[in-house]
C-alpha positions as CSV (number, residue, x, y, z in Angstrom):
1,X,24.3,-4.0,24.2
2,X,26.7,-6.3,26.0
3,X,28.1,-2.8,27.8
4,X,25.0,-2.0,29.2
5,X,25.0,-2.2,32.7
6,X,20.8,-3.6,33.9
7,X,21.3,-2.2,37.2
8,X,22.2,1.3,36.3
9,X,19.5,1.6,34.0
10,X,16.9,0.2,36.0
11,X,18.2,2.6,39.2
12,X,18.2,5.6,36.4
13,X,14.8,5.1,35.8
14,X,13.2,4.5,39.1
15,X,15.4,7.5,40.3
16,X,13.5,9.0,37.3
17,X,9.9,8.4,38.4
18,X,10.4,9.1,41.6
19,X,11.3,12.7,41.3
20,X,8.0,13.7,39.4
21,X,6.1,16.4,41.0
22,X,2.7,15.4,40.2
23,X,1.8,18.8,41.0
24,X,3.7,20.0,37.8
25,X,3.9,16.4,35.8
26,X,-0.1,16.5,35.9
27,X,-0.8,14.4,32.9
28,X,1.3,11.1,32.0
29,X,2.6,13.1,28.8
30,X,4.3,15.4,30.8
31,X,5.3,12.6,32.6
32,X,7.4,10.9,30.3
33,X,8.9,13.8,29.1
34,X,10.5,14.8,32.3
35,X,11.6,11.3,33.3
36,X,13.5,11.5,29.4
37,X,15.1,14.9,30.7
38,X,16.2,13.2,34.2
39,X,17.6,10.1,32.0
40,X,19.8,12.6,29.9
41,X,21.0,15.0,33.0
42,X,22.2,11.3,34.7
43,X,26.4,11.6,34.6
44,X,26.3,8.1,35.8
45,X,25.0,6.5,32.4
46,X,26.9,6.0,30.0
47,X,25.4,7.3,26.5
48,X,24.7,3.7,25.1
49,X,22.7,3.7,28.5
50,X,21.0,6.8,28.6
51,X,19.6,5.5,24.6
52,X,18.4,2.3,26.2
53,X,17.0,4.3,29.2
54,X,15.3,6.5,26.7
55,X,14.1,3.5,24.9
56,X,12.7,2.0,27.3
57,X,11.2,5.4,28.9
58,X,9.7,5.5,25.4
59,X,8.4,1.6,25.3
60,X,6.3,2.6,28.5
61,X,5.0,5.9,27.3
62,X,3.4,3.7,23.8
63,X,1.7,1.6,25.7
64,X,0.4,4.3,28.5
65,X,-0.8,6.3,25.5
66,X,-2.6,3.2,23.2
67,X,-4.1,2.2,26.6
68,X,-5.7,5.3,27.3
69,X,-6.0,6.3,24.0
70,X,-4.5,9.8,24.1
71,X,-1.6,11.4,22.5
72,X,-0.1,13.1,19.2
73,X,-0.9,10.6,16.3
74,X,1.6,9.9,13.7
75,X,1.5,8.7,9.9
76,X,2.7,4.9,10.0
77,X,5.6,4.8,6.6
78,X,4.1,1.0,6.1
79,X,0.3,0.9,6.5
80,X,-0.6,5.1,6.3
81,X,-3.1,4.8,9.7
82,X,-2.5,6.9,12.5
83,X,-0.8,5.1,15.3
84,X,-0.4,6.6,18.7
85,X,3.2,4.2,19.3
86,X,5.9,5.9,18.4
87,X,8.5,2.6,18.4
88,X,6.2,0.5,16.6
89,X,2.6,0.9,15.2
90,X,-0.1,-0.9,16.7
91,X,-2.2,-1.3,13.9
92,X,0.9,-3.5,11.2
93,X,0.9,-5.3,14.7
94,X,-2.9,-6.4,14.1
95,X,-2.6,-6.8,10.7
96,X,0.3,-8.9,10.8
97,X,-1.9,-11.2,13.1
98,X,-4.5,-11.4,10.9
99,X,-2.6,-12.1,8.0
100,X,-1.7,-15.6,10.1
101,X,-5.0,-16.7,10.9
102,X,-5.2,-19.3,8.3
103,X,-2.1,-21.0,9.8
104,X,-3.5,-22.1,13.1
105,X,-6.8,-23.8,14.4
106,X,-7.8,-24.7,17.8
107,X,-10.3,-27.4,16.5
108,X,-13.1,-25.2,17.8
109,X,-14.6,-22.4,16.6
110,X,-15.7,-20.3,19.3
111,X,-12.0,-20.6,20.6
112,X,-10.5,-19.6,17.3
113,X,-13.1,-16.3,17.4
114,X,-12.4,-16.0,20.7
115,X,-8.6,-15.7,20.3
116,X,-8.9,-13.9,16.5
117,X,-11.3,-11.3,18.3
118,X,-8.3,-10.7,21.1
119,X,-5.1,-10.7,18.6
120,X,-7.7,-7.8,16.5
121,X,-7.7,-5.8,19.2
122,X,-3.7,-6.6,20.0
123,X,-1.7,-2.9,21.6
124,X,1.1,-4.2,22.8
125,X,4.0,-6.2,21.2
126,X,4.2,-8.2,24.1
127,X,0.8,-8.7,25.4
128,X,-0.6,-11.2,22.8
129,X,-3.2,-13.9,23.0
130,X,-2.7,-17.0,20.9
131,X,-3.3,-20.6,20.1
132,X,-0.2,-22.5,21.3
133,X,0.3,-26.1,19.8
134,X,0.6,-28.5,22.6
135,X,3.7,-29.6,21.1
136,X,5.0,-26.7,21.9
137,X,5.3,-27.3,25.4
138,X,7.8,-29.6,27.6
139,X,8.4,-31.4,30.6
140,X,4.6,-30.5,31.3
141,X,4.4,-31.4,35.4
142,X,1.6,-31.7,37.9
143,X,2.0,-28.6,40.6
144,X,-1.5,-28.6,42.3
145,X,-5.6,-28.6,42.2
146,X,-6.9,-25.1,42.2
147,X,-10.8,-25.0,42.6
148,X,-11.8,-27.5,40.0
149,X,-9.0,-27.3,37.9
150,X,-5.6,-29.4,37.6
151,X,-2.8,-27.0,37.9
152,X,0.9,-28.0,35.9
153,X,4.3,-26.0,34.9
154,X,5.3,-26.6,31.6
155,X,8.3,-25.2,29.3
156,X,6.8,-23.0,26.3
157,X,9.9,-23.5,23.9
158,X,8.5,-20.6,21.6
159,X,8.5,-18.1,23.8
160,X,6.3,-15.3,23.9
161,X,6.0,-12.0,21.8
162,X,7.9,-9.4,23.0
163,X,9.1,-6.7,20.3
164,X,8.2,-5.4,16.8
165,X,10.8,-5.5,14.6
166,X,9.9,-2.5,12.0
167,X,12.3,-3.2,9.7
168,X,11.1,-6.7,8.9
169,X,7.4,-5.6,9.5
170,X,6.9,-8.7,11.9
171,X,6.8,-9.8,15.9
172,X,9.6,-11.5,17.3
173,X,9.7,-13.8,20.2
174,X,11.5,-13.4,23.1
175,X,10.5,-14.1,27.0
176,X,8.7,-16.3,28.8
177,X,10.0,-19.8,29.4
178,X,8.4,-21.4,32.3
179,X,4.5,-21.1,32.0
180,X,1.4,-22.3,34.4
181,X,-1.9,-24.4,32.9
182,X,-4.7,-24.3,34.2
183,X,-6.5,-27.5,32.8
184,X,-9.9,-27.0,31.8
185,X,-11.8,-30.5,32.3
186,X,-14.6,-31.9,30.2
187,X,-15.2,-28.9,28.5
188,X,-17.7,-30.1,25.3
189,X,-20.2,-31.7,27.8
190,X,-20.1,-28.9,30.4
191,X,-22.2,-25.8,30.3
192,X,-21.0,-22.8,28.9
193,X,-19.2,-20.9,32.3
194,X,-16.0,-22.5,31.5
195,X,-15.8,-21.3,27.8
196,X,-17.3,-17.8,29.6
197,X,-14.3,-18.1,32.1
198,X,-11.8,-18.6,29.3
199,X,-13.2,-15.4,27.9
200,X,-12.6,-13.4,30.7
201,X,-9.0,-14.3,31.3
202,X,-7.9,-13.8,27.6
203,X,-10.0,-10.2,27.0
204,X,-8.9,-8.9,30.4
205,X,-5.4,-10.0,30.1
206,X,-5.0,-8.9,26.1
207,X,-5.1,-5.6,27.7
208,X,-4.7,-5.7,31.5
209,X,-1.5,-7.9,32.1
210,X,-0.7,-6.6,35.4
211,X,-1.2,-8.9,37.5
212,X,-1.1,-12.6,35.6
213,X,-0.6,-12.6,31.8
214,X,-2.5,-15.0,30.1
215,X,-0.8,-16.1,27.0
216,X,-3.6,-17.9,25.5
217,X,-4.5,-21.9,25.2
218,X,-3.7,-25.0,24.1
219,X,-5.3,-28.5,24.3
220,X,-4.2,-32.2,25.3
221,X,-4.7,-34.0,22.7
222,X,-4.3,-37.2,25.0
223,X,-7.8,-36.1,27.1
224,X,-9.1,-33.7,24.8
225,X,-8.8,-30.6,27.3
226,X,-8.0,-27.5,26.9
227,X,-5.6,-25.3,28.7
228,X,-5.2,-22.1,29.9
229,X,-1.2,-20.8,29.6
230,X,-0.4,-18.3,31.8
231,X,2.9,-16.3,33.5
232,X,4.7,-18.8,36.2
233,X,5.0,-16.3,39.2
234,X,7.5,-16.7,41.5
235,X,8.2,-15.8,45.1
236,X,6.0,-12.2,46.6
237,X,4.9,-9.2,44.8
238,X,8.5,-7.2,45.5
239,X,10.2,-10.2,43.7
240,X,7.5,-9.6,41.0
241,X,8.3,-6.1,40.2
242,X,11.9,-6.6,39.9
243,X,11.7,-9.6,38.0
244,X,9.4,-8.3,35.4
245,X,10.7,-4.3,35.3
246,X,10.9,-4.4,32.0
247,X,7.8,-5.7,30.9
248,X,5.8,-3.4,33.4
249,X,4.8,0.1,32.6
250,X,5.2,2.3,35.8
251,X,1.6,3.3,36.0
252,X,1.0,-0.2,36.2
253,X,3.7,-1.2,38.6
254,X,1.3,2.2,40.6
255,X,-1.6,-0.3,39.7
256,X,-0.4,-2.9,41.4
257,X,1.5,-1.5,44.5
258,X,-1.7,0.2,45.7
């Protein structure tokens, strides 16, 4: 795709969405379908870019319809469910998860239930929750105190999930570089609010990653702490937006913006 040109596409689609009549587009299926007809009527895309308009018309529409849990179900080729995504099928994305829970531990096993229980209930590629070695993260620096947690950027060399490549029936990484934790202090002696804390931010964000993704956790092995990972945001809510179009579903970016 080295011919595609990000700004058209992004301009196509926003042009796209802003010309629903809500009046007559009443339901997000209808929707989609119009912004698709809007993408193909645009003379200024090229057809390489109206496809990866399309696509990406069509990434949004998946998630819209597993999150509310509406639309036309289709037989998945590899595991025979009915899946409601039509570029991927949610459920070879659970099951490939759970086929790889032998392969990692946190150490402790209300975490490890915690984050099996999220990656169970995994939607999207690219909102996943996992156990992230601590090794796997780099020039780890202190940034500030929030409340009554230590705050540090770090460099997550994996990267996070992103897409689901059907033909090799498995996730692949692509994303994130620079990620926030949020250090969780003394956590085997203290009462159970901060394991009740960490549950909050992985359930909401496994399927509400508007706002801050939470990736998942990690722990020091120096202190013993865990860690919350989380998106590195950067600069004010506009910057947001356009920085992270492509992750963002438009009824979230609606979400968000008011």
């Amino acid at each position: 795709m080295s011919n595609i040109r990000e700004d058209l596409i992004y301009a196509a689609l926003t042009r796209a969405h802003l010309s629903i009549d809500y009046n007559i587009h009443n339901n997000f299926h209808k929707q989609y379908e119009f912004c698709e007809q809007v993408i193909l009527a645009n003379n200024s895309l090229t057809e390489e870019e109206k496809t990866e308009a399309i696509r990406r018309n069509n990434k949004d529409y998946d998630a819209d319809k597993i999150f509310y849990n509406e639309g036309t179900r289709r037989i998945c080729e590899n595991c025979n469910q009915k899946c409601l995504a039509t570029l991927y099928c949610e459920y070879c994305v659970q099951n490939y998860l759970k086929a790889n829970f032998p392969n990692w531990t946190s150490g402790n096993n209300d975490i490890d239930n915690l984050i099996k229980n999220c990656q169970s209930e995994t939607l999207i590629p690219s909102v996943i929750i996992e156990w992230i070695p601590y090794s796997n993260l780099q020039n780890i620096k202190y940034l500030t105190k929030g409340g009554f947690s230590e705050i540090y950027t770090a460099y997550w060399i994996d990267r996070q999930y992103r897409e689901w490549n059907s033909k090799k029936q498995q996730l692949i990484r692509d994303g994130t570089h620079y990620v926030i934790l949020k250090e969780l202090k003394n956590v085997e002696d203290a009462s159970q609010s901060w394991f009740e804390e960490t549950k909050s931010h992985l359930t909401i964000s496994n399927k509400h990653s508007e706002i801050v993704q939470c990736f998942g956790l990690t722990k020091n092995p120096s202190n013993g702490n865990y860690l919350l990972i989380m998106r590195k945001m950067d600069g004010n809510l506009r910057e947001y937006l356009q920085q992270n179009h492509n992750q963002l579903t438009w009824n979230e970016r609606i979400n968000i913006t008011y």
